[in-house]
C-alpha positions, 0 to 999 in steps of 0.5 A: 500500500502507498505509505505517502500519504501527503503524496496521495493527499495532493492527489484527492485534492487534484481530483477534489474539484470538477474543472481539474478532473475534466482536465486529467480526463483531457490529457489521458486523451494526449499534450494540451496546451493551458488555452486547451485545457481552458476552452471546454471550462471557458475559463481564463488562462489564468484560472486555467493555469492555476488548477494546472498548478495544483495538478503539477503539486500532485505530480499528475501533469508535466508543463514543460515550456516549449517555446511560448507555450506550457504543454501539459502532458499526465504522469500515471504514476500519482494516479496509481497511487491513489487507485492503490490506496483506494483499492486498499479500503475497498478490499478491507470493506468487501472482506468486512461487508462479506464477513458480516452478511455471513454472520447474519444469514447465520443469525437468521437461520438460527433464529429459523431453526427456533420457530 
């Protein structure tokens, strides 16, 4: 399990807000430029740039200046963490939830068998 947890906080944050994760959603498609990932949100570069920023503190993009322009570009590695991490807890939950059901229908037969 991933053990860096301020590593993953940045990650749920990212992912915390609808206009950033319409963004990871466009660059797992390829590069965009900032006025790319701008336009689908009709929002100012600017404020386009200031969510690539808290995509780039979660290590989930790369923008890299080429010329004139940031081409943004996903890095995988940050998103595996958290899947890892929520895969982590969902395990833990089934385990729980299947141990659980079975303690119930046990229960209830009893509760059957002494009508």
């Amino acid at each position: 399990m991933v053990e860096d947890s301020e590593k993953v906080d940045r990650v749920f944050h990212a992912l915390s807000n609808g206009t950033r994760r319409g963004m990871v959603r466009q660059l797992s498609r390829g590069e965009c430029t900032v006025g790319d990932l701008a336009r689908p949100a009709d929002m100012s570069f600017a404020a386009a740039s200031k969510h690539v920023k808290v995509l780039e503190r979660a290590g989930m993009v790369n923008r890299p200046l080429k010329g004139r322009q940031h081409i943004c570009s996903l890095r995988p590695d940050p998103l595996r963490d958290a899947s890892e991490w929520l895969g982590f807890y969902e395990k833990f939950w089934s385990d729980n939830l299947e141990r659980l059901a079975a303690a119930v229908e046990t229960d209830y037969a009893r509760e059957q068998e002494g009508r």
